[in-house]
C-alpha positions as CSV (number, residue, x, y, z in Angstrom):
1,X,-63.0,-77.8,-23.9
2,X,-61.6,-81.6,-24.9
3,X,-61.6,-84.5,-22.7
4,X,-58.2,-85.0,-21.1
5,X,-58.0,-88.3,-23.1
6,X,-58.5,-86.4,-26.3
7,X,-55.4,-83.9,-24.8
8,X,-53.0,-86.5,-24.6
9,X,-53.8,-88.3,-28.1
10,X,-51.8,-87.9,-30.8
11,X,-52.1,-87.4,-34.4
12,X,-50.9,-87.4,-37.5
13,X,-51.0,-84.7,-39.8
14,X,-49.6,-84.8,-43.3
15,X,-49.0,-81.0,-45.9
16,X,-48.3,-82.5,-49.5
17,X,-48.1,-81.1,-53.0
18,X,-45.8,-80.2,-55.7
19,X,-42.7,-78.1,-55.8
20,X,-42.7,-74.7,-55.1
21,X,-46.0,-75.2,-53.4
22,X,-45.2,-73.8,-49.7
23,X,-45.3,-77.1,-48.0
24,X,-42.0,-76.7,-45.8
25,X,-43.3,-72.8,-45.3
26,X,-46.4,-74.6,-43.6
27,X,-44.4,-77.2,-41.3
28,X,-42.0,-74.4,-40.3
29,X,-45.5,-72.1,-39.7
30,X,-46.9,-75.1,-37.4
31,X,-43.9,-75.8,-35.8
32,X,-42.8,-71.8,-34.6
33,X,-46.4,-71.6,-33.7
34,X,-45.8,-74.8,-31.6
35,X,-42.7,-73.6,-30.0
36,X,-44.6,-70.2,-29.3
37,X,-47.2,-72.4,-27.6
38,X,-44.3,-73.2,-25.2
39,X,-44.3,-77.1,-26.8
40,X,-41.1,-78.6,-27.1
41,X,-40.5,-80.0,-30.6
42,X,-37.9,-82.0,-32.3
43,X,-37.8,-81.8,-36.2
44,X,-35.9,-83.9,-38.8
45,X,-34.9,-84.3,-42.6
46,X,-33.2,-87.1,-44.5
47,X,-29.7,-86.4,-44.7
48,X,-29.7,-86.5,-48.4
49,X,-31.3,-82.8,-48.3
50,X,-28.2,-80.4,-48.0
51,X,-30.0,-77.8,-50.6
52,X,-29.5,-74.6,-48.3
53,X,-28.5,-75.8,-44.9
54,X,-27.5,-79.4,-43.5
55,X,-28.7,-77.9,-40.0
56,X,-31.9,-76.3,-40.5
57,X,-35.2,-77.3,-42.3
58,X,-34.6,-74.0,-44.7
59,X,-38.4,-73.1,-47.2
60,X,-37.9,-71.9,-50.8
61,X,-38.6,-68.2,-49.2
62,X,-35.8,-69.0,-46.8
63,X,-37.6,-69.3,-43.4
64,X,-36.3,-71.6,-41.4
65,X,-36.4,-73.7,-38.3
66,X,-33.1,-76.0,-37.0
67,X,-33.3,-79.8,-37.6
68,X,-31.3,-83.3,-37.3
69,X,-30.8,-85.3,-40.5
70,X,-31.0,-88.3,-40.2
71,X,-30.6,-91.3,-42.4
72,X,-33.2,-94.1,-40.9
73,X,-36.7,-92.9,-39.7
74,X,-36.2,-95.2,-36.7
75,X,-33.8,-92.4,-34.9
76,X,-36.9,-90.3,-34.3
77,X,-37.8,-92.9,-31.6
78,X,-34.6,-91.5,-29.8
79,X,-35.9,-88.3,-29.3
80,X,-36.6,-87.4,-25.4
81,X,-40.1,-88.2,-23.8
82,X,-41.1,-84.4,-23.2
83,X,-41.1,-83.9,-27.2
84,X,-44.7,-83.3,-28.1
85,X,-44.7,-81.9,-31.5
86,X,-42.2,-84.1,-34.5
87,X,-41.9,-82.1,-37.3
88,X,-40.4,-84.3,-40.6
89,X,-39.9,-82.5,-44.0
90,X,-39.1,-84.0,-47.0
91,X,-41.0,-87.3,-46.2
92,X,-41.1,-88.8,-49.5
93,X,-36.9,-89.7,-49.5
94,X,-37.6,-91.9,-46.5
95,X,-38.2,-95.6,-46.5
96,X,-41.6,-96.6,-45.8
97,X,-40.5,-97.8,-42.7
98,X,-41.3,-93.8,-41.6
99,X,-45.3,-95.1,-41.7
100,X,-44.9,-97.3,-38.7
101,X,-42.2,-95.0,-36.9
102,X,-45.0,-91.7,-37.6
103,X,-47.8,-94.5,-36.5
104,X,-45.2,-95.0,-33.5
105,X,-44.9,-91.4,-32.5
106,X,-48.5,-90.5,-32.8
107,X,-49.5,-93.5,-30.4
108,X,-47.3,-92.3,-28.0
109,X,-49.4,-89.2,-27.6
110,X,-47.1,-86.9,-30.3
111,X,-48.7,-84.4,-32.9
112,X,-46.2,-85.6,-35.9
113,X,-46.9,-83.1,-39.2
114,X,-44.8,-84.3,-42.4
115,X,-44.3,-82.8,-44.6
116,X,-43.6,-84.2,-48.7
117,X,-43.8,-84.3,-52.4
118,X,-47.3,-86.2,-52.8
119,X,-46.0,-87.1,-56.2
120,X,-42.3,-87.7,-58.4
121,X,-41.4,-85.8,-61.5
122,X,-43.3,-88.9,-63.4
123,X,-46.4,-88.3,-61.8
124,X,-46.6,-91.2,-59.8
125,X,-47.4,-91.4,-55.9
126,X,-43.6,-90.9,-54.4
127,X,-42.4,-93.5,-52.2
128,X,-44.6,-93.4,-48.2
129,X,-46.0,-90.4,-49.2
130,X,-49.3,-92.3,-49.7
131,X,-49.2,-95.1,-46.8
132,X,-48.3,-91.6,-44.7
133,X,-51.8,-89.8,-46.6
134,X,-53.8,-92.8,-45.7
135,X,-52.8,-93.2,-41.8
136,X,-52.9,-89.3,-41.5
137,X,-55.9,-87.9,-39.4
138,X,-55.3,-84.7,-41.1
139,X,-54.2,-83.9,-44.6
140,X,-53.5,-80.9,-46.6
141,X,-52.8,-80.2,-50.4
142,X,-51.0,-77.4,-51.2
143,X,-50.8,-76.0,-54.2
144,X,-48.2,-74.2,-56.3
145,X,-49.0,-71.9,-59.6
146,X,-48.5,-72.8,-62.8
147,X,-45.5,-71.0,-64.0
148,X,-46.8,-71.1,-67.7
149,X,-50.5,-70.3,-67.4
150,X,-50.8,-69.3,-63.9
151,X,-53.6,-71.6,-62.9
152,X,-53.5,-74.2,-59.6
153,X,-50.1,-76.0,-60.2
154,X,-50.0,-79.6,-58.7
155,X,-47.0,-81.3,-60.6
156,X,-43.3,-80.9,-60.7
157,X,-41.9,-81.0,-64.0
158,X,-38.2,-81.7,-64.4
159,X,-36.2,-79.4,-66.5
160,X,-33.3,-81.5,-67.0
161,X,-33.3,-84.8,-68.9
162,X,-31.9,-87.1,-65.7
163,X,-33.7,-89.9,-66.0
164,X,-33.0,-91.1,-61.6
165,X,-36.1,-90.6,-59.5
166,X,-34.2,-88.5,-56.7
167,X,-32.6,-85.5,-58.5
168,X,-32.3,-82.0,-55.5
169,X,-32.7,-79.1,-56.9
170,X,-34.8,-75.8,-57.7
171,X,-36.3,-73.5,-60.2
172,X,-33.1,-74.5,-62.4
173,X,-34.0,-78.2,-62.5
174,X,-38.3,-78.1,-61.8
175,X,-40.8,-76.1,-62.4
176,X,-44.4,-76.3,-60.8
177,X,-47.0,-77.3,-63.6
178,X,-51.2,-77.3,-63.8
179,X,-52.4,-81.2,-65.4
180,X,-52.7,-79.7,-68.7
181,X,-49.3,-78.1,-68.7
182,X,-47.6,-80.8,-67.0
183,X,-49.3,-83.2,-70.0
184,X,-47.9,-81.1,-72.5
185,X,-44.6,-81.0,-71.2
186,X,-44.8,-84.7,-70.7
187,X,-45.2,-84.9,-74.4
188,X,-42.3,-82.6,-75.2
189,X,-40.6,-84.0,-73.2
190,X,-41.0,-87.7,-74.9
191,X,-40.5,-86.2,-78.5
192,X,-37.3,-85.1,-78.0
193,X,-36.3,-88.4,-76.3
């Protein structure tokens, strides 16, 4: 059906959105389907995500598919050459040298799918999460539901009053919020600062 070069190309596909939104469901999803597929993958988290399992890339709904954290981005070029499908989660508490590494593994004829917060609890485009949107050949918003009027949700709003950019947690710390309820909170959020 596709050329043979078109085979052996690789790719780059990213699955962003806010919290609670069933983006690690989706990389788990691609990658078992992979694995059924008889593809050999490798996946990988930063080491800073311990949440449910320092092993396994673990979704809110508890599926689950075993990993290596990592600190750098550069130690998925260590991975053996029969790997053909990378699967990264949490992308957005990587450097930005993950673009060229991703860029890296998709030249060498790898399907990479990452998988990331598109945005931070401020709003604002979270760390290579855009350079990794705008070298992706493929990329998909998902969406969580607005836990206060139940429309699309595509912000995390923080809970608790930390002010750091990188604060792990769940339903006790975020909550997943539509633009007008996100606003709003946004406001609270400043009048009781």
């Amino acid at each position: 059906m596709f050329p043979e070069r078109l085979k052996k190309s690789g790719y780059i596909e990213v699955i962003c959105g806010s919290m609670f939104s069933g983006k690690t469901e989706e990389l788990i999803r691609r990658l078992k389907r992979a694995q059924f597929a008889k593809q050999k993958i490798a996946t990988f988290k930063p080491t800073i995500d311990k949440r449910y399992s320092e092993l396994d890339v673990v979704s809110h709904d508890e599926h689950s598919i075993s990993c290596t954290p990592i600190k750098s981005p550069s130690r998925m070029l260590q991975i053996d050459d029969d790997v053909q499908v990378v699967g990264i989660d949490e992308a957005q508490f990587f450097d930005e040298s993950i673009i060229e590494v991703a860029q890296t593994l998709a030249n060498s004829g790898r399907r990479v799918i990452i998988a990331g917060l598109d945005t931070d609890y401020l709003g604002k485009p979270f760390g290579p999460m855009p350079g990794l949107m705008a070298i992706a050949e493929d990329v998909q918003k998902v969406h969580a539901i607005c836990v206060r009027c139940g429309n699309l949700a595509n912000h995390s709003h923080r809970l608790s009053q930390s002010k750091k950019l990188v604060v792990l947690g769940e339903k006790d710390i975020y909550e997943p919020l539509c633009r007008e309820c996100y606003n709003k909170a946004m406001l609270e959020d400043k009048e009781q600062d």
